[in-house]
C-alpha positions as CSV (number, residue, x, y, z in Angstrom):
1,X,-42.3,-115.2,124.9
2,X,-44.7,-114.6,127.7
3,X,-47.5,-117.2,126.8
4,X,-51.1,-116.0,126.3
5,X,-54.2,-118.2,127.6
6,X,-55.6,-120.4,124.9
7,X,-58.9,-118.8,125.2
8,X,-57.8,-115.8,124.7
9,X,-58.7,-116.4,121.1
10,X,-61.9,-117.7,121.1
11,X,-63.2,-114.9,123.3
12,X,-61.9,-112.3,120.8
13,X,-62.8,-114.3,118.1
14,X,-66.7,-114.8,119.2
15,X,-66.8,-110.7,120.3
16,X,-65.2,-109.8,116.7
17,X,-68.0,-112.1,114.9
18,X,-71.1,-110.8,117.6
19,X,-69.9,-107.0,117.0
20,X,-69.3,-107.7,112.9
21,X,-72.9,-109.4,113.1
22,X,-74.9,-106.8,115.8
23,X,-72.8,-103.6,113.7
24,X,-74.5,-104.8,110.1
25,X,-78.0,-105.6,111.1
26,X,-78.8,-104.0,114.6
27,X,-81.3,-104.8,117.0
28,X,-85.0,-103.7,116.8
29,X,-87.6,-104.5,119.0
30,X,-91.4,-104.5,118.0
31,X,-94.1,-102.4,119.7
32,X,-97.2,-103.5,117.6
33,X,-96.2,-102.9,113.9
34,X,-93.8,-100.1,115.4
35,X,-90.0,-101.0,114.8
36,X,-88.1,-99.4,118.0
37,X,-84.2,-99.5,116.6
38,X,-81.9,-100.7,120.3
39,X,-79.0,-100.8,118.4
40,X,-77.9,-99.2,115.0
41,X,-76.9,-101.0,112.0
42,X,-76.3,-100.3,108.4
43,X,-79.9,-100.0,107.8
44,X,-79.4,-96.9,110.1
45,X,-76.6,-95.1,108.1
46,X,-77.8,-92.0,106.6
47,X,-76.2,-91.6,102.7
48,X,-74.7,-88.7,101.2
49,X,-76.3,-86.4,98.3
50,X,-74.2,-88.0,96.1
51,X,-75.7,-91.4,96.5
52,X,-79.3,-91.3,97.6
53,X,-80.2,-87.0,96.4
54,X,-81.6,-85.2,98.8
55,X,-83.1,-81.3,99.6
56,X,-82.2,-78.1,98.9
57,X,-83.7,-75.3,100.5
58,X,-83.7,-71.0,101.3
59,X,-84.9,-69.4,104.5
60,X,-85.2,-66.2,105.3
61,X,-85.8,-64.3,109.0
62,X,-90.1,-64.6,109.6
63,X,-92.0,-61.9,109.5
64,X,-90.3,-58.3,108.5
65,X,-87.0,-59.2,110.6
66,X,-84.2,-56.9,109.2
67,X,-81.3,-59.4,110.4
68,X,-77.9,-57.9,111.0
69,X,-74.5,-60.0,109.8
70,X,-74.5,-60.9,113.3
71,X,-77.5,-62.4,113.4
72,X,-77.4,-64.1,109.7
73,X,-73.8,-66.1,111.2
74,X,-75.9,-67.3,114.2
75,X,-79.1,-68.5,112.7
76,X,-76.0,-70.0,110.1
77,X,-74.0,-71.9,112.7
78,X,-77.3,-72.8,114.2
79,X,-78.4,-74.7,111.6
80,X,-75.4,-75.9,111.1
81,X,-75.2,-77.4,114.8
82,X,-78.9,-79.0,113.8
83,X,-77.3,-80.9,110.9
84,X,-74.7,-82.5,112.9
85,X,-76.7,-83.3,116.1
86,X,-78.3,-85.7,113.5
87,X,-75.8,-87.0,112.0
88,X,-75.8,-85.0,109.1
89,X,-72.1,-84.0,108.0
90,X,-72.5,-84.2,104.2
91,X,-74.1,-80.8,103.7
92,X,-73.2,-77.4,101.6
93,X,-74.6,-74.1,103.7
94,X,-74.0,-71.2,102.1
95,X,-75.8,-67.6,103.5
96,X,-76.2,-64.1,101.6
97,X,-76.6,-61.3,103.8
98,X,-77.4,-58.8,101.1
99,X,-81.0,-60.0,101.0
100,X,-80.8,-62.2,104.2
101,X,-81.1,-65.2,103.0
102,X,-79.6,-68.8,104.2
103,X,-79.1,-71.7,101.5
104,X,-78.9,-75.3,102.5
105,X,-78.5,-78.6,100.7
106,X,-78.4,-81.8,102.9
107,X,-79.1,-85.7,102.0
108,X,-82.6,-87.6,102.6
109,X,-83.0,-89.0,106.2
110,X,-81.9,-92.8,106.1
111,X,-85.7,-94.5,106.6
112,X,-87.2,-92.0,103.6
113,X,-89.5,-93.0,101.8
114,X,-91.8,-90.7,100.8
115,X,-89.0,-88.7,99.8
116,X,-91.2,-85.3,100.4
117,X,-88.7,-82.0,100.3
118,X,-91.9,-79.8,102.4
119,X,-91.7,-83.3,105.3
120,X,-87.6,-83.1,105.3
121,X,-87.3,-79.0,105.5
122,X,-89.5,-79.3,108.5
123,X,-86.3,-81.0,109.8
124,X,-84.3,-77.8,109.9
125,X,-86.8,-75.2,110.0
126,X,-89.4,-75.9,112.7
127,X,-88.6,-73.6,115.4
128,X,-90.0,-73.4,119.1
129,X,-89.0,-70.8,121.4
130,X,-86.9,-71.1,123.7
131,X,-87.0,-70.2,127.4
132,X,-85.4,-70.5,131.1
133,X,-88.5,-69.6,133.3
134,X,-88.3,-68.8,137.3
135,X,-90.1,-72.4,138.9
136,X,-91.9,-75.1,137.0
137,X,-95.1,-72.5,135.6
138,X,-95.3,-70.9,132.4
139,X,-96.2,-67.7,132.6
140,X,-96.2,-64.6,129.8
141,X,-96.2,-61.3,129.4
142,X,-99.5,-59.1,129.5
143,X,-99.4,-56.6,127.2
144,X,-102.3,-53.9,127.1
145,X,-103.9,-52.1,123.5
146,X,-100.3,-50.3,122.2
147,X,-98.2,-53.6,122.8
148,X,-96.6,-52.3,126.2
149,X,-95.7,-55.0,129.0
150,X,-97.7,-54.1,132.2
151,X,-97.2,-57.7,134.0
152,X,-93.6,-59.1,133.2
153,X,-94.2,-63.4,132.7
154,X,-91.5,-65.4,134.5
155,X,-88.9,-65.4,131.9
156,X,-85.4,-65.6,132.6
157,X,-83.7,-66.2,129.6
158,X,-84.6,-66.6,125.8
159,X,-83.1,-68.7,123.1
160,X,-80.9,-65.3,121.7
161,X,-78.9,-65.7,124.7
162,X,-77.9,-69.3,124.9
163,X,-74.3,-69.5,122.6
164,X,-74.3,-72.8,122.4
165,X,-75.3,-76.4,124.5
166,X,-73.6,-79.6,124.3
167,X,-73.3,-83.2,126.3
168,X,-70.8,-83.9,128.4
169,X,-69.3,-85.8,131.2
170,X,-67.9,-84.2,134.5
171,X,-66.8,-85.9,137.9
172,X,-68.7,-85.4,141.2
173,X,-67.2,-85.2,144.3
174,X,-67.1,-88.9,145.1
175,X,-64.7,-89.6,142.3
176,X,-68.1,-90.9,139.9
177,X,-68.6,-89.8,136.9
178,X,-71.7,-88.6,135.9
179,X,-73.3,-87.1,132.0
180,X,-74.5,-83.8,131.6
181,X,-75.3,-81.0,129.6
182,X,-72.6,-78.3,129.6
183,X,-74.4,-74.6,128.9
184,X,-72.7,-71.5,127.6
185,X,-74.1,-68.1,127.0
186,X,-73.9,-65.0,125.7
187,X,-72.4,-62.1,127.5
188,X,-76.0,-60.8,127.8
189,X,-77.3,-64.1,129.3
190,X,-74.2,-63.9,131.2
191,X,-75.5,-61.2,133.2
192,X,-79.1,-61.7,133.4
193,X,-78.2,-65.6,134.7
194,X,-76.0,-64.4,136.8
195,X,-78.4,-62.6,138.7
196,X,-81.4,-65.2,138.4
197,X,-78.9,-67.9,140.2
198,X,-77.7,-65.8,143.1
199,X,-81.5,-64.8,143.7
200,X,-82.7,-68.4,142.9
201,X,-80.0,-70.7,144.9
202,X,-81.9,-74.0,146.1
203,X,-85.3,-73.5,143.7
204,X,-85.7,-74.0,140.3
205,X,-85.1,-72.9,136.6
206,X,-87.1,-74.8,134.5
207,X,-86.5,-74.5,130.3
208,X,-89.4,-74.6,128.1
209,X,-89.7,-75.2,123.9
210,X,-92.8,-73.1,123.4
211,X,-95.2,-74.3,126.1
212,X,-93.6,-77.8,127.1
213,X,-91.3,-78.0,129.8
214,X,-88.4,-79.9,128.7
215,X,-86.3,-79.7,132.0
216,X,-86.2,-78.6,135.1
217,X,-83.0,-78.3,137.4
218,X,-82.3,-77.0,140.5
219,X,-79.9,-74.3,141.1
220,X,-77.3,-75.2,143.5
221,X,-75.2,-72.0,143.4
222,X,-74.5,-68.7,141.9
223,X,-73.3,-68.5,138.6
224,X,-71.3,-65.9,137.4
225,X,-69.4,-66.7,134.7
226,X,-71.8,-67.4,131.8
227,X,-71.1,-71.2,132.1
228,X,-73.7,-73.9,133.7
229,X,-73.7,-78.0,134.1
230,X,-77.4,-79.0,134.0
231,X,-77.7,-82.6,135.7
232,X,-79.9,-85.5,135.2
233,X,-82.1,-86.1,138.4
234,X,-80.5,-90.2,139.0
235,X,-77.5,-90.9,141.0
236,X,-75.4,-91.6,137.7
237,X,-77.1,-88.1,136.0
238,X,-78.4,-88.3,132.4
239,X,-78.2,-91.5,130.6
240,X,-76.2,-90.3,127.6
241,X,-78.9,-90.3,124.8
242,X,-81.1,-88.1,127.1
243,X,-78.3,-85.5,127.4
244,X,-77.7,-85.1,124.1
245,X,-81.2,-85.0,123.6
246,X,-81.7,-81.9,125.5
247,X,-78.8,-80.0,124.8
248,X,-79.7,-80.7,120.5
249,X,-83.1,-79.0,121.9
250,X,-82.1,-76.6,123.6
251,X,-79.5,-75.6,120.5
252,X,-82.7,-75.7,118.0
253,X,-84.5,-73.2,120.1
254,X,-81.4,-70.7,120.3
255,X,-82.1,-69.0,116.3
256,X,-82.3,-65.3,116.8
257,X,-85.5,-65.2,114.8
258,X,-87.8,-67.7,113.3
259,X,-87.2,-69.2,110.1
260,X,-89.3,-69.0,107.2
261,X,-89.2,-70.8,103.9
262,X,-88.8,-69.2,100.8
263,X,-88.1,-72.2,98.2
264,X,-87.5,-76.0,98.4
265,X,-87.0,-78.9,96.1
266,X,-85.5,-82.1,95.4
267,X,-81.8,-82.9,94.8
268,X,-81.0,-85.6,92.2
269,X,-77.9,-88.0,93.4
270,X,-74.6,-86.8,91.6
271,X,-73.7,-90.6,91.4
272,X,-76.3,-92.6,92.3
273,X,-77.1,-96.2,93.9
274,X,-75.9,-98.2,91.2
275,X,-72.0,-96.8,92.2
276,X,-72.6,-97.8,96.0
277,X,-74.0,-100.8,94.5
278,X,-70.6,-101.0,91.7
279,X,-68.4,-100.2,94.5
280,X,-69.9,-102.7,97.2
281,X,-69.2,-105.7,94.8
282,X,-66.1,-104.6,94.4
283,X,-64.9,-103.9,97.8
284,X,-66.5,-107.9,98.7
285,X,-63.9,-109.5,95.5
286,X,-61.3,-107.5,96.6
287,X,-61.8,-108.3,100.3
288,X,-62.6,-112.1,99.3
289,X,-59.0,-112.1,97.0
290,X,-57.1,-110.4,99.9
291,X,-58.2,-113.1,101.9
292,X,-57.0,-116.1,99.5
293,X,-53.8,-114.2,98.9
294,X,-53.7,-114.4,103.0
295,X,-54.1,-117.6,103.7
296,X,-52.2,-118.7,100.5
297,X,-48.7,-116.6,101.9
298,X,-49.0,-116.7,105.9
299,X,-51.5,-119.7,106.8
300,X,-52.4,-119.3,109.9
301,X,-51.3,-115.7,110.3
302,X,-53.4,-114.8,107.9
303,X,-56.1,-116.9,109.1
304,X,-55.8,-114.3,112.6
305,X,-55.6,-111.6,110.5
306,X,-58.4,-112.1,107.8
307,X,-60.4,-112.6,112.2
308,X,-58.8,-109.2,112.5
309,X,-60.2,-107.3,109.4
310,X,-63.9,-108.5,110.3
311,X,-63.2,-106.6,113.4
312,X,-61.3,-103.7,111.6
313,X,-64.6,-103.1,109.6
314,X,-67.2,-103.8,112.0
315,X,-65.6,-101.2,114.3
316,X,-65.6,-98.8,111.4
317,X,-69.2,-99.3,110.4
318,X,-70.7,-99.1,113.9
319,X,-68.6,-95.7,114.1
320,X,-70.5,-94.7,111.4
321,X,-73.8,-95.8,111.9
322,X,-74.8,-94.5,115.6
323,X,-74.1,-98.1,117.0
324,X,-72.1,-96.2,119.9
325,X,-74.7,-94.1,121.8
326,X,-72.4,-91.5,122.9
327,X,-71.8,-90.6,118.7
328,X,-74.0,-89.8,116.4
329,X,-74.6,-91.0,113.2
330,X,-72.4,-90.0,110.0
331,X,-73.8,-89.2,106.9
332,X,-71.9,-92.0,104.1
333,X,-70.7,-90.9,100.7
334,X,-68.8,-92.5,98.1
335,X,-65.4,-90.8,99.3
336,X,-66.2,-91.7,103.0
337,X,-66.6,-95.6,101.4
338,X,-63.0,-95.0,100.0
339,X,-62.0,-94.0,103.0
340,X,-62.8,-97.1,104.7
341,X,-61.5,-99.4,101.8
342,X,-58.4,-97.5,102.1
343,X,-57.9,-97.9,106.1
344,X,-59.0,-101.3,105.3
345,X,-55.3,-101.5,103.1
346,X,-53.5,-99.9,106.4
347,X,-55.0,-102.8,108.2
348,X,-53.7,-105.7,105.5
349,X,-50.5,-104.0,105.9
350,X,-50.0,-104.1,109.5
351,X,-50.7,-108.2,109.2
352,X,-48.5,-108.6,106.0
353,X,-45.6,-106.8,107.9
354,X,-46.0,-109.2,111.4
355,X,-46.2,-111.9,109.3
356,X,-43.6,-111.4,107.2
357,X,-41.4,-110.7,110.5
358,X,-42.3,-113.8,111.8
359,X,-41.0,-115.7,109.0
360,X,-37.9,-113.8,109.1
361,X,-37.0,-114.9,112.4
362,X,-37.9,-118.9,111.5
363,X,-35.5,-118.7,108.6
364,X,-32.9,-117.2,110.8
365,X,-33.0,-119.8,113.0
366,X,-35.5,-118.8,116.1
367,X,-38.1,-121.0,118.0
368,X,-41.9,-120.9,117.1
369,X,-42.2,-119.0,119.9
370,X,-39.3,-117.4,120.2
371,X,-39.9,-116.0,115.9
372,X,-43.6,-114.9,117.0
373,X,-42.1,-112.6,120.2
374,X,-39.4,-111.0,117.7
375,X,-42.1,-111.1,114.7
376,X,-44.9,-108.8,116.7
377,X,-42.0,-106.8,118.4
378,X,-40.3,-106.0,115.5
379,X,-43.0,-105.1,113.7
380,X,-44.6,-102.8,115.8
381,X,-42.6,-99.6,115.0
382,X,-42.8,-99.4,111.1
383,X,-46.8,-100.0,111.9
384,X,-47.3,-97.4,114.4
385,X,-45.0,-95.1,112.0
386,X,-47.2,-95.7,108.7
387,X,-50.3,-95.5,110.8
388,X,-49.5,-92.0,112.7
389,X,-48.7,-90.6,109.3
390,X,-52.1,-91.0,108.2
391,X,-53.8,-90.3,111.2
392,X,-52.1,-86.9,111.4
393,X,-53.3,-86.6,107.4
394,X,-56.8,-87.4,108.6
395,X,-57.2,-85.2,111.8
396,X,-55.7,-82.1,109.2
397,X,-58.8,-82.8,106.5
398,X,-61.1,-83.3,110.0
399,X,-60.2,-80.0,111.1
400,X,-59.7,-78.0,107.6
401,X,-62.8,-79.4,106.0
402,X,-65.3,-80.3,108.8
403,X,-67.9,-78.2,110.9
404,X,-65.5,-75.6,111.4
405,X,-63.4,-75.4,108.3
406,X,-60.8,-72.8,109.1
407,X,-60.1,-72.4,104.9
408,X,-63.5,-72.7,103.2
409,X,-62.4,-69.3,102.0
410,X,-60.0,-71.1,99.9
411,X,-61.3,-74.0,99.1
412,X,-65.7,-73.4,99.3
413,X,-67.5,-74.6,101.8
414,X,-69.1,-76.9,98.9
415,X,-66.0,-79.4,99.4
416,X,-67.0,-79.4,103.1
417,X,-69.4,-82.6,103.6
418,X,-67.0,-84.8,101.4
419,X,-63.9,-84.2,101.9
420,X,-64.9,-84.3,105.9
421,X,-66.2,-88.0,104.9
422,X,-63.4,-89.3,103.7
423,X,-61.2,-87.7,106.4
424,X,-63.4,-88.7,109.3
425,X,-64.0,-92.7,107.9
426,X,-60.1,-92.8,107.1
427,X,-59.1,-92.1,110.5
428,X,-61.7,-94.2,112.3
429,X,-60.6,-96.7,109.8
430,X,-56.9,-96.4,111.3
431,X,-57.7,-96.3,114.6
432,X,-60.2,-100.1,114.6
433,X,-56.9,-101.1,112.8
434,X,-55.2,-100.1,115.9
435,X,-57.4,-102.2,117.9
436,X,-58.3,-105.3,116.1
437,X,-55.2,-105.1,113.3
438,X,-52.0,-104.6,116.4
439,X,-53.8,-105.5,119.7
440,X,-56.5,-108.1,119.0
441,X,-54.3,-110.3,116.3
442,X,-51.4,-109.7,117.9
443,X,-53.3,-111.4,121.1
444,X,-55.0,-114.1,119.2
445,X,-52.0,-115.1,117.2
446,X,-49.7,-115.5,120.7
447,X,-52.9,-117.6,122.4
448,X,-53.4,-119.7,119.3
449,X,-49.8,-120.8,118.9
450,X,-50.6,-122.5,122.6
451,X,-52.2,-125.3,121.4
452,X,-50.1,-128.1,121.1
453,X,-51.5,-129.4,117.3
454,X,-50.9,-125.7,115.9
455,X,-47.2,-125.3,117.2
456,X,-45.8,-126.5,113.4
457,X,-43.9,-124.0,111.7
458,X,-45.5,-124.5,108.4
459,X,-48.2,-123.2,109.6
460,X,-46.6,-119.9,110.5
461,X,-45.0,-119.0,106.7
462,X,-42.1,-121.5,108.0
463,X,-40.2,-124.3,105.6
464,X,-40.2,-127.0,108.3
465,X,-43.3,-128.7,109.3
């Protein structure tokens, strides 16, 4: 067996406890009495309907808009795209286009408190216009007694023909990476872009929410085919908060018409904190038992791997709570908790199987060392097999039930937010086990079994000492 340094596990052991510690309570620095949130915790999580309530609420086009099917499924996805830019995925958005009319229900932010449903619609329904305008200047339209245009403003675009913006990462000619904001338009936009850039090449295009500038790039080329890169002005681009910034902004502004309200209230929790609160004590026994039952069996296997399932878990909850800058935040229900308990099970497994190798191969007869190499290699297929099959299970819920559920004809897009939960915290569940339950224990058991006081069988699940 090729020997690991002895290190080796204290340095994954001391990351695993700073992540499990920095992924539960965060960092937040103090401006005054302000609280500025550096990095995300479970304080940050955002809870489902079913747990913590939250609004429900029906728009309709401002004004005496007649919006065409077209229109309604725009305004529709757009408002969709504004609930998942902040991290809101348990939500039930229905719209009926016989009166025009657009019906959402969506959980309470995670720091409510007021718990005001007028505050929280504001979240979807504010709406700025949009524009791309020709320099850094805003100027509009003059209009004389009948309403005609007689001086054009410097408007190249509006929001109506942006199709969609999102955050990126492309590579410069240098080899370098660098974030950005990838920009799609309509086939209108298309052609009215198209011309702005070839006329425009080497000044600027700035974009504007109402009357504040919120960008301004350069154009470096004519572009024809509907598709722009906007870059940050530094040498690495956009830091990757700012980018998705911009491109959720620029998405708000795109409705085809301004929303109005029609009604809003409150949503009572279908289940309530006393279930997370039920369910939390019961997922800490159960953990706590699994544990015992670890140690108890394979020693100091299961000491590794009870190292390994703090990491499984922290991984899982930083996933979830915008710990990672480049993801957002996920909104938690009760069936995205079992989610997590269940990948949690994937990951006991994956330890109970190594370990149980590995004391195979000491009864047969092998070496400490040579029963670990056979142990963790022998192991590794009926893991990855068990593992796959519910990953592929996961991505299938993911993609059936999630933004853009292909069968919500079938099934409603009310099953949407939750059954998207559980798929989405099951397969992030799998894949920390991947890391922390194969790689990192696999590592920490090989560098642990270096030192010279530890190198007794017994210790491994062996008879001998």
């Amino acid at each position: 067996m090729k020997r690991v340094s002895k290190p080796i596990f204290l340095i994954i052991a001391v990351v695993i406890i700073a992540l499990a510690y920095l992924s539960v309570f965060g960092v937040q620095t103090y401006n005054g009495d302000i609280a500025i949130t550096k990095i995300k915790g479970i304080g940050d999580i955002r809870w489902g309907i079913d747990i913590k309530g939250g609004v429900e609420a029906t728009f309709k086009p401002a004004g005496d808009v007649e919006a065409t099917d077209d229109q309604m499924d725009s305004a529709k996805s757009i408002i969709e795209t504004r609930l998942m830019s902040n991290g809101v995925t348990d939500y039930e958005l229905y719209a009926d286009y016989g009166i025009d009319r657009i019906i959402v229900r969506y959980p309470w932010k995670e720091d409510e408190t007021n718990f005001d449903p007028e505050a929280a619609v504001d979240e979807l329904a504010a709406t700025a216009m949009l524009t791309f305008r020709e320099g850094t200047e805003y100027t509009e339209d003059e209009v004389d007694g009948n309403g005609n245009v007689t001086k054009a403003g410097n408007v190249i675009l509006s929001g109506k023909h942006i199709k969609s913006a999102s955050a990126g990462v492309t590579t410069t000619e240098d080899g370098t990476t660098q974030n950005v904001v990838n920009l799609v338009l309509t086939d209108e936009g298309k052609k009215l872009f198209s011309d702005a850039t070839e006329r425009l090449v080497g000044q600027t295009i700035s974009i504007w929410m109402d009357k504040t500038m919120i960008s301004a790039p350069t154009v470096n080329q004519h572009i024809e085919n509907g598709e722009a890169i906007i870059t940050g002005g530094g040498s690495n681009g956009f830091e990757i908060a700012d980018a998705v910034s911009l491109a959720t902004r620029i998405n708000a502004g795109a409705l085809p018409f301004a929303l109005e309200t029609v009604s809003f209230g409150s949503v009572s929790p279908t289940l309530g904190s006393s279930s997370l609160t039920a369910m939390g004590y019961a997922a800490v026994i159960a953990l706590i038992l699994i544990c015992l039952l670890m140690l108890i069996f394979f020693r100091l296997p299961g000491f590794i791997a009870i190292i390994a399932l703090l990491g499984q878990l922290a991984l899982s909850v930083a996933a979830v709570s915008g710990f990672f800058p480049s993801f957002n935040s996920f909104t938690m229900t009760l069936p995205g908790i079992a989610g997590l308990i269940l990948s949690i099970g994937m990951g006991v497994d994956a330890n109970i199987i190594t370990a149980e190798r590995i004391k195979e191969e000491m009864r047969a007869g092998k070496t400490l060392d040579g029963a670990i190499h056979n142990g963790t290699k022998n192991s590794i297929s009926a893991i990855v097999d068990g593992n796959i099959t519910v990953i592929i299970v996961a991505v299938i819920l993911i993609l059936v039930f999630g933004p853009f559920n292909i069968l919500s004809v079938i099934f409603g897009s009310s099953t949407t937010g939750t059954i998207y939960s559980f798929g989405y915290t099951l397969l992030v569940g799998v894949v920390a086990n991947f890391i922390m339950g194969v790689a990192a224990s696999r590592l920490m058991l090989k560098s642990i079994s270096g030192f010279k006081f530890l190198r007794k069988k017994w210790l491994y699940g062996g008879a001998g000492k």
